[in-house]
C-alpha beads as a LAMMPS data file, in Angstrom:
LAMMPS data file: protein, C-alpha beads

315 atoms
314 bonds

1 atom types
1 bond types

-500.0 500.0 xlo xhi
-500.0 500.0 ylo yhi
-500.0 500.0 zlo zhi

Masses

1 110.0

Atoms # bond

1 1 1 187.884 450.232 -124.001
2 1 1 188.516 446.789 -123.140
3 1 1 192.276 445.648 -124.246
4 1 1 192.601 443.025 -126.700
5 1 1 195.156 441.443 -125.520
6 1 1 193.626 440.687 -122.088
7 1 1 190.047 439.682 -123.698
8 1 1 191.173 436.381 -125.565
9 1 1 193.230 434.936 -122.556
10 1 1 190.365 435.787 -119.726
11 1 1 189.377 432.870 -118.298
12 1 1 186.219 431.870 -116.096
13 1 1 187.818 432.349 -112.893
14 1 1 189.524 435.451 -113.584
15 1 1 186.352 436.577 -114.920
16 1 1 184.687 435.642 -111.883
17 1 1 187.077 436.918 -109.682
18 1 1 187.271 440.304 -111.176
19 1 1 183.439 441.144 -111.798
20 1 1 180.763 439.545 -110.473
21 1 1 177.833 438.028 -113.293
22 1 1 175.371 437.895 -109.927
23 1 1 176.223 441.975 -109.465
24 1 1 175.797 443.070 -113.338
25 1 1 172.843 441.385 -113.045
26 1 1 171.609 443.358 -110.450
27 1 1 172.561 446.583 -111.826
28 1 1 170.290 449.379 -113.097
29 1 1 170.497 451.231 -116.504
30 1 1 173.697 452.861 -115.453
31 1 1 174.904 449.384 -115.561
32 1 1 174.142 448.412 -118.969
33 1 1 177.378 449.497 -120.872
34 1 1 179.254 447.123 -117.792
35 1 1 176.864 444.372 -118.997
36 1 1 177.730 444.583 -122.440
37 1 1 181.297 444.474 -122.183
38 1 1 181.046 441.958 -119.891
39 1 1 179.331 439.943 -123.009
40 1 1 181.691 441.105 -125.287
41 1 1 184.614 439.571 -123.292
42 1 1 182.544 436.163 -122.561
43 1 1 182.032 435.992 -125.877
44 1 1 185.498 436.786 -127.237
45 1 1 186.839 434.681 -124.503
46 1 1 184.349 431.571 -125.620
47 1 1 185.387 432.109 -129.528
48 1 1 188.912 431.771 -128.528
49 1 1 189.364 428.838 -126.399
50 1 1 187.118 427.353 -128.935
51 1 1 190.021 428.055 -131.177
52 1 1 192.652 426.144 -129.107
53 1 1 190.137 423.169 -128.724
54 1 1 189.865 424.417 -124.961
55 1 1 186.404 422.893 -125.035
56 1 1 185.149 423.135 -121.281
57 1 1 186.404 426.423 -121.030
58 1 1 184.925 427.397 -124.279
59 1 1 181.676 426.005 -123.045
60 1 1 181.508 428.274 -120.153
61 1 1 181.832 431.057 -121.486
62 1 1 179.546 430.568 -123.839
63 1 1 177.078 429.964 -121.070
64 1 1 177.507 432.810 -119.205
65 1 1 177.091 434.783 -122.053
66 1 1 173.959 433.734 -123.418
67 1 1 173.259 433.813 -119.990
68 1 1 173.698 437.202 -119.499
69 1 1 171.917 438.132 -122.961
70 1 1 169.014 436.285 -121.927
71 1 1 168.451 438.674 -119.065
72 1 1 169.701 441.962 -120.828
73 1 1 167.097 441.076 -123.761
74 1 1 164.497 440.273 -121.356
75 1 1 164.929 443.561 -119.457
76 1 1 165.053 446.237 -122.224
77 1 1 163.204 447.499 -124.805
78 1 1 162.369 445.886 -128.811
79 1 1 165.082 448.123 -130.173
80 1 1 167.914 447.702 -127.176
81 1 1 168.141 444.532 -128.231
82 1 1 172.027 443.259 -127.460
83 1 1 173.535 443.046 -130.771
84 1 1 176.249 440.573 -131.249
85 1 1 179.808 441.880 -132.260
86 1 1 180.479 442.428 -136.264
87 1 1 181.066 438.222 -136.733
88 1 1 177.397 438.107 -135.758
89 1 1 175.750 435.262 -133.225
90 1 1 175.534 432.238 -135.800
91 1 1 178.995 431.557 -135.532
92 1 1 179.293 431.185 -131.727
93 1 1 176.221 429.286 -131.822
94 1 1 177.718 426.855 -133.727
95 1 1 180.879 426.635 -131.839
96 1 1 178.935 426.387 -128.855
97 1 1 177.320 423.494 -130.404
98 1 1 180.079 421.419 -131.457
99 1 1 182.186 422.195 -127.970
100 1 1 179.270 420.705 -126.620
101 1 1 178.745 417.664 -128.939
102 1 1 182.494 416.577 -128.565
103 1 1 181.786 417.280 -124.916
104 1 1 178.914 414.504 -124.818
105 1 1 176.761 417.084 -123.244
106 1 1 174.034 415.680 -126.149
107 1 1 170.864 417.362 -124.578
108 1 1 172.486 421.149 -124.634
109 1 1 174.245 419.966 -128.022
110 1 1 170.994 419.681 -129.261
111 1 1 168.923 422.502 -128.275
112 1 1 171.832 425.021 -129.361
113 1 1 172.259 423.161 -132.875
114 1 1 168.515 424.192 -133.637
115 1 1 169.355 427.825 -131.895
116 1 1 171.654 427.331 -134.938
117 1 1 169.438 426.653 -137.686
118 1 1 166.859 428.841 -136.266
119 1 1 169.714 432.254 -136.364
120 1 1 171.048 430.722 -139.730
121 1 1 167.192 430.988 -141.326
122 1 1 166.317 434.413 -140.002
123 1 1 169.904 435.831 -140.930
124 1 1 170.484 438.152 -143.701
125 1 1 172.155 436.979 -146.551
126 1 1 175.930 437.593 -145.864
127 1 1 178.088 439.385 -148.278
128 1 1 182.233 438.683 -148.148
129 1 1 183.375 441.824 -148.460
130 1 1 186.958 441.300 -150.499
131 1 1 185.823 444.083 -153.316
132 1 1 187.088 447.272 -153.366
133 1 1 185.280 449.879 -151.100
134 1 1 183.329 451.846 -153.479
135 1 1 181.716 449.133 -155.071
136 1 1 179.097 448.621 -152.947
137 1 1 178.473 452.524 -152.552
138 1 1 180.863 452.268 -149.528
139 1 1 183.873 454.853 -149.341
140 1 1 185.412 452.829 -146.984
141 1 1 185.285 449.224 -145.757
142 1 1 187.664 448.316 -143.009
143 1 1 189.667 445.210 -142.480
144 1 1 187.204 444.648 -139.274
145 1 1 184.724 444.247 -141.599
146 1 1 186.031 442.288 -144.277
147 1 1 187.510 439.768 -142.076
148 1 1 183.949 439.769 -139.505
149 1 1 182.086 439.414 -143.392
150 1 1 184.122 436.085 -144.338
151 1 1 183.312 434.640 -140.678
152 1 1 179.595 435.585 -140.730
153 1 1 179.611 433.902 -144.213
154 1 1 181.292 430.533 -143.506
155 1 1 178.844 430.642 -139.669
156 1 1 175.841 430.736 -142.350
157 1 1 177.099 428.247 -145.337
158 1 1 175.213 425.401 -146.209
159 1 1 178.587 423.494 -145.249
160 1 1 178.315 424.028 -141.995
161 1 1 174.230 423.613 -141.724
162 1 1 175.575 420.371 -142.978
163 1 1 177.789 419.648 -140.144
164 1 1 175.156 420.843 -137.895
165 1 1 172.481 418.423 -139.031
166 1 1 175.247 415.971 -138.952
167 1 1 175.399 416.191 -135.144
168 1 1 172.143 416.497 -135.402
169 1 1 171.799 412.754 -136.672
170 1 1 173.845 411.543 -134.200
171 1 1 172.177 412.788 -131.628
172 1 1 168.830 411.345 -132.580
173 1 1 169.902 407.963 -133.470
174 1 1 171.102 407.693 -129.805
175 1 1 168.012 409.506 -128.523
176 1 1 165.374 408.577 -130.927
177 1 1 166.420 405.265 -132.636
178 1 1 167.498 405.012 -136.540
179 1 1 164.493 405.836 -138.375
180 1 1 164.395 409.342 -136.698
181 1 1 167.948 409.393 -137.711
182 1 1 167.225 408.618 -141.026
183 1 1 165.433 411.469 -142.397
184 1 1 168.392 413.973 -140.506
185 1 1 171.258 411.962 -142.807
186 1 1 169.053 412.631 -146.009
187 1 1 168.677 416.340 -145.213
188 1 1 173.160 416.127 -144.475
189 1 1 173.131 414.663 -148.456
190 1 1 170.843 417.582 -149.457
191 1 1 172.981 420.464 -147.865
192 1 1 176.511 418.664 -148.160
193 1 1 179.457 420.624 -149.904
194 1 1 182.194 418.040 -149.971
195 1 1 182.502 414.550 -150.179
196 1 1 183.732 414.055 -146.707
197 1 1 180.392 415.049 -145.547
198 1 1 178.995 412.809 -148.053
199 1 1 180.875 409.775 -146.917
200 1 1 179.700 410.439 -143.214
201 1 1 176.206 410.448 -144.741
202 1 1 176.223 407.355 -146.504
203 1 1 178.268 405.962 -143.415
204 1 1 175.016 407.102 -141.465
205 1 1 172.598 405.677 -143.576
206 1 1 174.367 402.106 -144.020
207 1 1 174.408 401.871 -140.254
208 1 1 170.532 402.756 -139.470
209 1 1 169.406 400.834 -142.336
210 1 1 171.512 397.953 -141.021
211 1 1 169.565 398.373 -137.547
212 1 1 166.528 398.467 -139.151
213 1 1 167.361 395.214 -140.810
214 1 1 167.219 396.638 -144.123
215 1 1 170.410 395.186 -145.420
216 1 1 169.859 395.744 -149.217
217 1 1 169.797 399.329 -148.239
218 1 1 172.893 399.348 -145.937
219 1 1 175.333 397.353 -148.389
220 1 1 174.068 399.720 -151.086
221 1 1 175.152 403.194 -148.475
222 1 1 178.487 401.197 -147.921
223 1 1 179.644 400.390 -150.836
224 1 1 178.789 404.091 -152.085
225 1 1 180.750 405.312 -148.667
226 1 1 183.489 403.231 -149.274
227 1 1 184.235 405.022 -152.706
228 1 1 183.839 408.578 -151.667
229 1 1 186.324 407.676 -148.171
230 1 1 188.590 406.487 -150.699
231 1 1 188.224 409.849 -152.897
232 1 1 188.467 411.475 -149.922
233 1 1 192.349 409.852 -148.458
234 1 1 193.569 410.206 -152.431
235 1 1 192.951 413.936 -152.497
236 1 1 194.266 414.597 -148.949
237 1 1 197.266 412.496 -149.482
238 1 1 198.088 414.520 -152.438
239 1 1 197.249 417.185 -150.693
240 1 1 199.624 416.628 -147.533
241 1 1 202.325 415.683 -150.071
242 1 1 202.117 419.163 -151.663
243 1 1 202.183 420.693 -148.875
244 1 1 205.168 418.704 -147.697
245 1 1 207.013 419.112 -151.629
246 1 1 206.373 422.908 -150.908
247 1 1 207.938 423.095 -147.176
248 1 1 210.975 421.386 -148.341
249 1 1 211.188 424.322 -151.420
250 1 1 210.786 427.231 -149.479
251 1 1 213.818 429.479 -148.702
252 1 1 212.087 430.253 -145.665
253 1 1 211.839 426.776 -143.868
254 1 1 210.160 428.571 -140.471
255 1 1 207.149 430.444 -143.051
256 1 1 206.630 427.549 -145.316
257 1 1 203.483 426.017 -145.031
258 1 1 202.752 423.883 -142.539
259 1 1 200.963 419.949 -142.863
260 1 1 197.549 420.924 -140.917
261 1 1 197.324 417.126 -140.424
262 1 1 197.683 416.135 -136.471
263 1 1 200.393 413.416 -135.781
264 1 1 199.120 410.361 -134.304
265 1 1 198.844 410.807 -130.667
266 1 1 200.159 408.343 -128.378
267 1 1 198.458 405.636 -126.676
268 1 1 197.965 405.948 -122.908
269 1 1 199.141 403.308 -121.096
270 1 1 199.457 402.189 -117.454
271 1 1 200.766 404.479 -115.160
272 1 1 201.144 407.704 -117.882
273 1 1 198.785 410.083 -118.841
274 1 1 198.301 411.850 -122.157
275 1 1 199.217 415.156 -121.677
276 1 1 197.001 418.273 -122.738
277 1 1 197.859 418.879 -125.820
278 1 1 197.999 415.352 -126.810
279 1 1 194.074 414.813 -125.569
280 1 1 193.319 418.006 -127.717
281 1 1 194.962 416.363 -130.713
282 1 1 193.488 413.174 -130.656
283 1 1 189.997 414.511 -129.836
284 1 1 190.759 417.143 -133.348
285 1 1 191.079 413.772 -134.900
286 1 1 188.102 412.105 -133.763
287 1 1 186.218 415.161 -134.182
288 1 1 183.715 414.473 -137.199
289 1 1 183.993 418.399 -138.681
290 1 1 187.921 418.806 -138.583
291 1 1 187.494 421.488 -140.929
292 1 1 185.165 423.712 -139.009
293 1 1 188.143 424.061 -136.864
294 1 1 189.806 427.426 -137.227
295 1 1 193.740 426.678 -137.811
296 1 1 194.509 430.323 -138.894
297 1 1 197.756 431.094 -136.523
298 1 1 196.721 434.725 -136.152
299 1 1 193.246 433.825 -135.389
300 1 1 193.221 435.436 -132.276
301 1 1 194.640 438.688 -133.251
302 1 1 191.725 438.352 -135.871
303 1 1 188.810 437.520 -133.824
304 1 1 189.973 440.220 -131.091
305 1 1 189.877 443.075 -133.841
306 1 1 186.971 441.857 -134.766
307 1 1 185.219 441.593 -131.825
308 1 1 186.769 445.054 -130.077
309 1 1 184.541 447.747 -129.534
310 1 1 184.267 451.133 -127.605
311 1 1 182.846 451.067 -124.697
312 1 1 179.583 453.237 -123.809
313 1 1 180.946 455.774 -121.978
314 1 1 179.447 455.746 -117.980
315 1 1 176.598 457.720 -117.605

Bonds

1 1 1 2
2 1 2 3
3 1 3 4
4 1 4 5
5 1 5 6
6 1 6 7
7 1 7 8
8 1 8 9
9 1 9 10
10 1 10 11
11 1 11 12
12 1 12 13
13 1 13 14
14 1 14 15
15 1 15 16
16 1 16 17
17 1 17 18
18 1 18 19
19 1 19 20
20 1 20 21
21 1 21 22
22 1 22 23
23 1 23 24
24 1 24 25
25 1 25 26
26 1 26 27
27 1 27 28
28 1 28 29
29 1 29 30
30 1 30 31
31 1 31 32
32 1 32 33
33 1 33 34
34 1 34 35
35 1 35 36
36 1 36 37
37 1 37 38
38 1 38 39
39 1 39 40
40 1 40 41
41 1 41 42
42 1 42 43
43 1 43 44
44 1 44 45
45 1 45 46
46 1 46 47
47 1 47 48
48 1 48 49
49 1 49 50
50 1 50 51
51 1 51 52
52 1 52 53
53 1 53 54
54 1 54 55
55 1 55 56
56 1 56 57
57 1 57 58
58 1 58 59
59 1 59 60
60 1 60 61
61 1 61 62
62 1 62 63
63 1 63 64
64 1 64 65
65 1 65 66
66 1 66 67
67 1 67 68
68 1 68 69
69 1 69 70
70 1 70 71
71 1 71 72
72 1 72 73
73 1 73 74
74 1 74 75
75 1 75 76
76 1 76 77
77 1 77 78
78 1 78 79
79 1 79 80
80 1 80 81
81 1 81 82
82 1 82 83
83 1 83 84
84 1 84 85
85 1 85 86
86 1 86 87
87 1 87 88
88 1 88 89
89 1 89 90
90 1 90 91
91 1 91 92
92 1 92 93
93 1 93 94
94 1 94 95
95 1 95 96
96 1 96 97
97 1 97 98
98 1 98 99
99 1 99 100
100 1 100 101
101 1 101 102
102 1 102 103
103 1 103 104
104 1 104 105
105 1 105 106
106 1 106 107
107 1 107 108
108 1 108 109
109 1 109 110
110 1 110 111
111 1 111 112
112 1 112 113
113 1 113 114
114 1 114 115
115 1 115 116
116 1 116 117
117 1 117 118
118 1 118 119
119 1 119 120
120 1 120 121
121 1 121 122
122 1 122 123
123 1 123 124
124 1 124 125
125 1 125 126
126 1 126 127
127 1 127 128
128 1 128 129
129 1 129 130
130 1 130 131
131 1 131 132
132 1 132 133
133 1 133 134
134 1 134 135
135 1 135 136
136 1 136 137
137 1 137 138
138 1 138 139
139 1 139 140
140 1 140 141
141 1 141 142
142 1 142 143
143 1 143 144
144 1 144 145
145 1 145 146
146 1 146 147
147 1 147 148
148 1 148 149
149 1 149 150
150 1 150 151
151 1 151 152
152 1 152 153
153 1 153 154
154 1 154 155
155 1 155 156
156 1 156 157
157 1 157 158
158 1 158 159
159 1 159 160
160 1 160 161
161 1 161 162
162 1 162 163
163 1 163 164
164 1 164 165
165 1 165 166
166 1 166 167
167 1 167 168
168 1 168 169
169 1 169 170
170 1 170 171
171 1 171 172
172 1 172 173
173 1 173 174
174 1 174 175
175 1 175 176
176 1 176 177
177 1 177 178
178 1 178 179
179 1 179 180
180 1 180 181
181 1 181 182
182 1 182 183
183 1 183 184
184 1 184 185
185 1 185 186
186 1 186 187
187 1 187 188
188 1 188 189
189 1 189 190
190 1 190 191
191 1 191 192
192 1 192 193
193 1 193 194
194 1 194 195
195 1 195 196
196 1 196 197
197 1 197 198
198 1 198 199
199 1 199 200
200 1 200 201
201 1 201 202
202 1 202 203
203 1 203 204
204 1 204 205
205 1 205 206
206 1 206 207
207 1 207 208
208 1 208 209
209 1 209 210
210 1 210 211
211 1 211 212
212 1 212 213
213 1 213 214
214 1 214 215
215 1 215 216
216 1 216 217
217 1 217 218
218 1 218 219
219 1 219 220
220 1 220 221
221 1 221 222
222 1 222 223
223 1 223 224
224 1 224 225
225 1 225 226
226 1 226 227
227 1 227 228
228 1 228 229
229 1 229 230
230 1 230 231
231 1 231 232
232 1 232 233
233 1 233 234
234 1 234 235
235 1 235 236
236 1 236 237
237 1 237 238
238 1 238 239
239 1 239 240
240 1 240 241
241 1 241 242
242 1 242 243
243 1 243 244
244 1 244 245
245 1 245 246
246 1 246 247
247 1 247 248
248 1 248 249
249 1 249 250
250 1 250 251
251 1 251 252
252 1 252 253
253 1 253 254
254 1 254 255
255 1 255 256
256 1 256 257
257 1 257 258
258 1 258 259
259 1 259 260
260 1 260 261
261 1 261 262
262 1 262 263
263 1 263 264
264 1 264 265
265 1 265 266
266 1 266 267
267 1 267 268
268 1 268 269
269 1 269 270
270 1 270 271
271 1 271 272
272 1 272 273
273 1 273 274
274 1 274 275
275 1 275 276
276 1 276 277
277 1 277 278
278 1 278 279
279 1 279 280
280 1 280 281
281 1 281 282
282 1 282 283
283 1 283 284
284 1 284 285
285 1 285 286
286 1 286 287
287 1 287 288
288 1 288 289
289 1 289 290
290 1 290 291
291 1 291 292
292 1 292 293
293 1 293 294
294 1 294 295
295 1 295 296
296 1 296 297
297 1 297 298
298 1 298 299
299 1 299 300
300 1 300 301
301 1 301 302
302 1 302 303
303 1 303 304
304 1 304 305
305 1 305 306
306 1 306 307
307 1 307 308
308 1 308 309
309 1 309 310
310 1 310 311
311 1 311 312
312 1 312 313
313 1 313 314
314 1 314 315
């Protein structure tokens, strides 16, 4: 079995270094089980950096490892199809998406986001698992499977198929011009969940209509932005103060709750350079879908679990 602890710090280079993607290609049947660790780790590995806004490396693993279950998929049979680990594909495809959209890469961006939708339409409807076990005719459900069940949910909500057709938008305004773009923000009002994603909307649509030289249109998109935004900083001002009122309450100032919000980074200027973690937390704040951005602190514990499982044994 592959440890845990080794799977969410692997890197490309190590990965690289240590087993060859050229020589599990090459290998026969006997190979197969090496193959799908191999995606198991890439895709552990991808979910992971993801998680500490490690974009590029994020990005590369995800490559490899659609890569590699390109060629497994195209190589066996119907039913050896490789099946994704218990969080299910959507998820990563999404992640793989917006690495790539806050990367620029716009092309890839693209052609994963509808790899998105596509695995979001033919997926089964997803059930959270948080009741007890025998209520679904279970005797047991394990915590695997109740955390995988709340991931594979929130990969499939129609909040994030908004976000997704939000890049989507984006993308073909720049590549398609704004009437394209148009149709893509009504579809975002359709699916949206929360009034952030409503603002960006009507953001969207005030500044296509504008282009289009429709500016009846665009004022009316502007003004209606300009009231949800507003919404929007009231009830996360209140919300950061809360969370602030309940830090300085706690007994237990180093568990208390933490503000999520990312302080201001600082300005480069001549001769200094932001430093990593800086970059990573002004491009969180840039970043149109903050809250698609896991910030649980044991997330890697709880995507490793998750994603663990016993190797085929070597034939």
């Amino acid at each position: 079995m592959l440890l845990l602890a080794h799977l969410l710090n692997l890197n490309a280079e190590w990965l690289g270094a240590t087993i060859s993607v050229r020589t599990i290609l090459k290998a026969g049947a006997e190979g197969r089980h090496l193959r799908k660790q191999l995606m198991r780790t890439h895709y552990a590995g991808a979910c992971a950096r993801y998680a500490r806004h490690e974009l590029g490396e994020a990005i590369g693993h995800f490559n490899t490892f659609f890569e590699l279950k390109a060629a497994y998929d195209a190589e066996v049979g119907e039913g050896e199809k490789y099946e994704p680990p218990l969080i299910g594909l959507p998820i990563g495809l999404f992640y793989h998406s917006h690495a790539l959209f806050n990367s620029q890469k716009l092309r890839e961006a693209k052609t994963q986001l509808l790899a998105y939708l596509a695995a979001v339409e033919s997926s089964p409807p997803v059930r959270v698992l948080n009741m007890p076990a025998g209520m679904i005719g279970r005797s047991e459900i394990t915590d695997d499977e109740r955390a995988a069940s709340r991931f594979m949910s929130k990969a499939v909500s129609l909040d994030a198929q908004a976000d997704a057709h939000t890049m989507l938008a984006m993308i073909s305004e720049l590549e398609e011009g704004p009437a394209a773009a148009l149709t893509k923000w009504g579809t975002v009002l359709e699916l949206a969940q929360n009034d952030r994603q409503r603002a960006v909307a009507h953001d969207g649509f005030a500044k296509n209509h504008a282009a289009q030289g429709d500016d009846e249109k665009a004022a009316e998109h502007r003004e209606t932005a300009q009231t949800v935004w507003a919404k929007v900083n009231k009830e996360e001002a209140e919300a950061a103060a809360q969370r602030k009122k309940d830090e300085k309450m706690s007994p237990f100032p180093e568990h208390a709750p933490k503000d999520d919000e990312v302080d201001e980074p600082k300005e480069e200027i001549a001769g200094e350079e932001m430093t990593e973690e800086e970059k990573r937390a002004r491009d969180e704040k840039m970043s149109p879908f903050p809250e698609h951005k896991p910030k649980d602190p044991d997330f890697d514990k709880a995507l490793g679990e998750i994603l663990t499982e016993p190797a085929e044994p070597q034939k």
